[in-house]
N, C-alpha and C positions, 0 to 999 in steps of 0.2 A: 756259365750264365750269371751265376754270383758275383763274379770279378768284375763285368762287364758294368753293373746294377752301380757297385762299388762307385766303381771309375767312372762313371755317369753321374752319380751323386755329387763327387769331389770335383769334378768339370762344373755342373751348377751351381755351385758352390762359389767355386771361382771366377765366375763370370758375374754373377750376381755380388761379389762381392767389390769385384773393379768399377760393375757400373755404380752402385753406388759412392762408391771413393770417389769419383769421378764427379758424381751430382755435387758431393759437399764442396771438394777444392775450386771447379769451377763455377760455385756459386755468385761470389764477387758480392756487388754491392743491386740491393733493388728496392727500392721504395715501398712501403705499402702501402697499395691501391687505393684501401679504405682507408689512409689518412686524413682527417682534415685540414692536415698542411700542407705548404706549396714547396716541401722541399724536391731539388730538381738534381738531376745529375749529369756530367759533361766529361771532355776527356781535352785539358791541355793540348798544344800544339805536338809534344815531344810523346803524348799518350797516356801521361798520366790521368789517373780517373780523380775527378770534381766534384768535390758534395755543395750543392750552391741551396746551405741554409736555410731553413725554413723565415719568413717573416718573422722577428721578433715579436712577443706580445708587449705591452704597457710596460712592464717591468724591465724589460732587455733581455727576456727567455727567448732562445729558439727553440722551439721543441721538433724534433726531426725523428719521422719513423721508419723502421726497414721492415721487410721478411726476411733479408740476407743480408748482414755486416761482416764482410770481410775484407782483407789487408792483404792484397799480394805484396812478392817480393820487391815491387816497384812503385812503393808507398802510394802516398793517398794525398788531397788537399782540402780543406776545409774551407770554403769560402766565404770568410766574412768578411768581407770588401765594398762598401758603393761605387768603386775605382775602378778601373784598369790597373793591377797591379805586377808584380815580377816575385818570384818565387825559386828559392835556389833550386827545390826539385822537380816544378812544371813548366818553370820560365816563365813567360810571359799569359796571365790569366786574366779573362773578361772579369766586367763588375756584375757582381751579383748578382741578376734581374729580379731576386724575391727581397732587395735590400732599395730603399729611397734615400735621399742624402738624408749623410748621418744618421742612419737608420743600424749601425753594425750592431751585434747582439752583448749584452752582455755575460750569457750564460749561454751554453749550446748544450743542449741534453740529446743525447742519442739514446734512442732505445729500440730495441730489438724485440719486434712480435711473433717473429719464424720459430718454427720449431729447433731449425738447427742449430749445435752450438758455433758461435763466429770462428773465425780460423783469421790472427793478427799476426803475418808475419813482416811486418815490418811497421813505421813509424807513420802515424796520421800529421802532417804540420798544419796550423793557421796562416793564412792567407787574410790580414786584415790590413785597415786604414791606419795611418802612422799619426796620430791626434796629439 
């Protein structure tokens, strides 16, 4: 009956421990709700996932909030564009909709209000106007 207890315990154990593993890897990328920015997110033609920037403020700050920042193995775009532009990793990318002409950011702050720690396994690139 001991052995059974055991072996019960190390089963919940293990189950509980995948599902968690599981929530953090595919957490990915999510905005936080309570933002007061308008940062938005999208997925290129080829899939890759779109951060479309918050509205710059007076200074050329974006400031841009998540619960969950992370970087799969199939990187990432940062969209400061008023364009239609082309990107060697997503290809071909709309313009911004939180961006007005020449409105591109000078500063992009990303910050993270989730509890989790980010998981960046590969490269975030800029996607901006060529000025």
């Amino acid at each position: 009956m001991r052995g059974r207890s055991k072996i019960l315990r190390k089963l919940i154990a293990t189950l509980l421990l995948n599902v968690f593993s599981f929530n953090i890897l595919a957490g990915g990328l999510q905005v936080d709700p309570n933002s007061r920015y308008n940062t938005s997110l999208d997925r290129s033609q080829n899939g890759i996932p779109v951060v479309n920037i918050s509205t710059p403020n007076g200074r050329g700050v974006s400031i841009n909030e998540f619960l969950e920042y992370n970087v799969g193995r199939e990187g990432q775009v940062l969209n400061n564009a008023d364009n239609i532009g082309r990107s060697h990793l997503a290809g071909i990318i709309n313009a911004n909709p939180n961006l007005g002409p020449n409105q591109a950011a000078n500063l992009i702050l990303l910050q993270v209000n989730g509890a989790n720690r980010s998981q960046i396994e590969d490269t975030s690139r800029l996607s901006a106007d060529k000025r």
